[in-house]
C-alpha positions, -999 to 999 in steps of 0.1 A, spaced: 254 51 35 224 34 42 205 41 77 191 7 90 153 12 106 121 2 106 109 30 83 138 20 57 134 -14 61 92 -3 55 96 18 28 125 -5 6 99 -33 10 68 -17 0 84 3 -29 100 -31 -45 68 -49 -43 42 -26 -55 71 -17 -82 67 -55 -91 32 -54 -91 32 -24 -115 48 -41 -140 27 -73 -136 -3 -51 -145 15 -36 -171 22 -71 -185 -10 -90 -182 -38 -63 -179 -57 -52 -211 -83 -31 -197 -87 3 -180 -90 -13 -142 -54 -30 -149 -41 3 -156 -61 25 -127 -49 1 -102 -11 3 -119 -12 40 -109 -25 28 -72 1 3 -73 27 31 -84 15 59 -56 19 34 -27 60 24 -44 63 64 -39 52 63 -6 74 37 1 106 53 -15 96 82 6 95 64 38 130 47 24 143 82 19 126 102 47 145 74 76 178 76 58 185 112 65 191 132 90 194 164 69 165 185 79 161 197 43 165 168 27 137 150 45 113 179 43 118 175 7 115 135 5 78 147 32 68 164 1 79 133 -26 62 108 0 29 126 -2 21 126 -38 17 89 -29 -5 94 -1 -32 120 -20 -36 99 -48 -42 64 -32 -77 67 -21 -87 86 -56 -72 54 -72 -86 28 -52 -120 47 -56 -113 44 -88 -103 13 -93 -139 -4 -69 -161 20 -96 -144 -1 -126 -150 -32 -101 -183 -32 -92 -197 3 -108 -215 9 -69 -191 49 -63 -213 75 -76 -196 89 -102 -197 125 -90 -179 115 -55 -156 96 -79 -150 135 -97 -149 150 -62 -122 130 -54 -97 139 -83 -106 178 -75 -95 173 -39 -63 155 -47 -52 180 -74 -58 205 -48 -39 187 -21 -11 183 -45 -10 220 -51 -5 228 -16 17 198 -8 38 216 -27 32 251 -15 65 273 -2 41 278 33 33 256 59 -1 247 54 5 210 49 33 204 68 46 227 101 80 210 111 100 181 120 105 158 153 133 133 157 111 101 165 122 68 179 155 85 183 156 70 147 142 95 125 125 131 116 82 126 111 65 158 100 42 176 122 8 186 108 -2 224 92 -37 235 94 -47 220 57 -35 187 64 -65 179 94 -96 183 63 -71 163 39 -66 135 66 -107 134 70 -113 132 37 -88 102 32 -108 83 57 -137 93 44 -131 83 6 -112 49 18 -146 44 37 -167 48 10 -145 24 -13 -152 -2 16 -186 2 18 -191 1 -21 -169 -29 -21 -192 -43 4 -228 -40 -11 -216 -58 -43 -201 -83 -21 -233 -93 -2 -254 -87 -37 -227 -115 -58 -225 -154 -58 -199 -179 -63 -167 -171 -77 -171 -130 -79 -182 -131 -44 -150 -147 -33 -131 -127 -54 -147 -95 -37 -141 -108 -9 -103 -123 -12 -100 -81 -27 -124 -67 3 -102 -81 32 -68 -76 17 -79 -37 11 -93 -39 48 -58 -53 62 -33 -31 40 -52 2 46 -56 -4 84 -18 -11 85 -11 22 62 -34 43 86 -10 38 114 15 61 100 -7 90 103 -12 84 135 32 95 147 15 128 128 -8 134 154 20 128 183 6 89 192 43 78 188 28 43 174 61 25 158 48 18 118 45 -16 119 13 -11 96 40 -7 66 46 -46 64 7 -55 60 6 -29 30 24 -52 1 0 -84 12 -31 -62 3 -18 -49 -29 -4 -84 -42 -40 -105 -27 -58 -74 -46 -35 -75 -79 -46 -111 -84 -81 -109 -77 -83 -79 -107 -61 -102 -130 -79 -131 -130 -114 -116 -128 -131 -143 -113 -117 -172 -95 -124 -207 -111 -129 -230 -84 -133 -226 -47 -110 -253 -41 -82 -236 -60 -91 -202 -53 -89 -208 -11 -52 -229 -17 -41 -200 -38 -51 -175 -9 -32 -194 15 -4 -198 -8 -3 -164 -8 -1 -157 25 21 -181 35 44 -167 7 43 -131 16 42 -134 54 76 -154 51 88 -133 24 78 -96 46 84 -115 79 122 -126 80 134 -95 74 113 -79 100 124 -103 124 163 -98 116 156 -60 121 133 -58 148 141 -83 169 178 -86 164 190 -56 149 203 -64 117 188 -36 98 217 -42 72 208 -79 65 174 -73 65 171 -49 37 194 -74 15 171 -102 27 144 -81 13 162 -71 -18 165 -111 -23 132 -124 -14 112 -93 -33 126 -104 -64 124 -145 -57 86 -143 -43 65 -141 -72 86 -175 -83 87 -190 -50 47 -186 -52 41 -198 -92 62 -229 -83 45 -238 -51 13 -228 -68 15 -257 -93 27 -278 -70 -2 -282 -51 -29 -273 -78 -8 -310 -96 -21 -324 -64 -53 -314 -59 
């Protein structure tokens, strides 16, 4: 049976997204980037079935195992979205780009270590849930994160302010999605560190990774016109599409109809947007 929170609710919705997404890049990309991102694409769906699992249980072993799952997500992301800004704008030195592959295979190793390094224990949080408390390896892992998802930013940022017209929107459309779905994924590290910070952070996650997915498929956007009433398109979309739910769960409790709602509008979205899409660009 299903447990009804707003980690469930978090996780289902960012794993049937960026599962989507996977298989859109699958689909229409032809070149390496399309496929780097996939993989980012993929680690952020097994965070988000992690989350999905890790709220459902109450079995202590059970979610120390899902913990485990959930972090295989976690490592890789910034290694892929390094990755994937070096194939963007070829700014990440390619030895920090090595760096970071070593440091997630080590991660991974320990992640899945019989000792505590990564992970000390559990705490029931928001009466809703057990969250991992932090082993002594996981405080360089966390800083590293930050500091790799910095560094994508900040090479993100110089090829921004070096580009014109339609790659310097497209940088930017990908440079403040990645802004907004990273500093909504950072929030869940903070319940780590005891700052008992409900994860609202999990809904801004699929916006990034959709605003970003587009930007890499089409390359460069063809008219500024177009490009901006796609964006907002998108949004509008997304935030409906991420926000009923959220609403039914949050603010009226109806965990259960949310995570259907979401079921329904994650597979009706992408359509919802194409049709509207046309519909305006016929008009404009």
């Amino acid at each position: 049976m299903i447990r009804f929170n707003l980690f469930t609710i978090g996780g289902l919705s960012l794993f049937l997204f960026c599962i989507i997404l996977v298989l859109i890049n699958i689909i229409l990309g032809r070149k390496k980037i399309h496929f780097i991102w996939s993989l980012f694409n993929l680690s952020v769906a097994i965070w988000g079935f992690g989350a999905f699992m890790i709220g459902n249980n109450l079995i202590q072993k059970k979610v120390w195992f899902w913990w485990k799952v959930s972090h295989i997500g976690v490592i890789w992301m910034p290694v892929f979205i390094l990755h994937t800004v070096h194939l963007l704008t070829t700014k990440v030195n390619k030895k920090i780009l090595i760096f970071a592959y070593i440091q997630a295979i080590f991660f991974q190793i320990i992640d899945f270590m019989p000792f505590n390094l990564f992970f000390r224990d559990l705490r029931f949080v928001f009466s809703k849930f057990y969250y991992v408390t932090l082993g002594p390896l996981y405080h360089p892992f966390f800083l590293l994160w930050i500091l790799l998802v910095l560094y994508a930013h900040i090479c993100i940022y110089k090829e921004y302010s070096i580009s014109t017209g339609m790659r310097r929107l497209s940088l930017l459309y990908f440079l403040f999605g990645s802004i907004l779905g990273f500093s909504g994924g950072f929030t869940n590290f903070l319940i780590g560190y005891k700052l008992d910070i409900p994860p609202y952070g999990n809904f801004t996650i699929p916006i990034y990774c959709i605003a970003a997915t587009y930007a890499i498929i089409k390359h460069h956007l063809m008219d500024i016109k177009i490009a901006l009433t796609r964006a907002g398109i998108f949004i509008f979309v997304y935030l409906f599409v991420l926000g009923i739910p959220f609403i039914l769960g949050y603010r009226y409790s109806q965990w259960k109809l949310a995570t259907y709602l979401t079921v329904f509008l994650a597979s009706t979205g992408p359509f919802i947007y194409l049709y509207l899409k046309r519909q305006v660009e016929n008009i404009i």
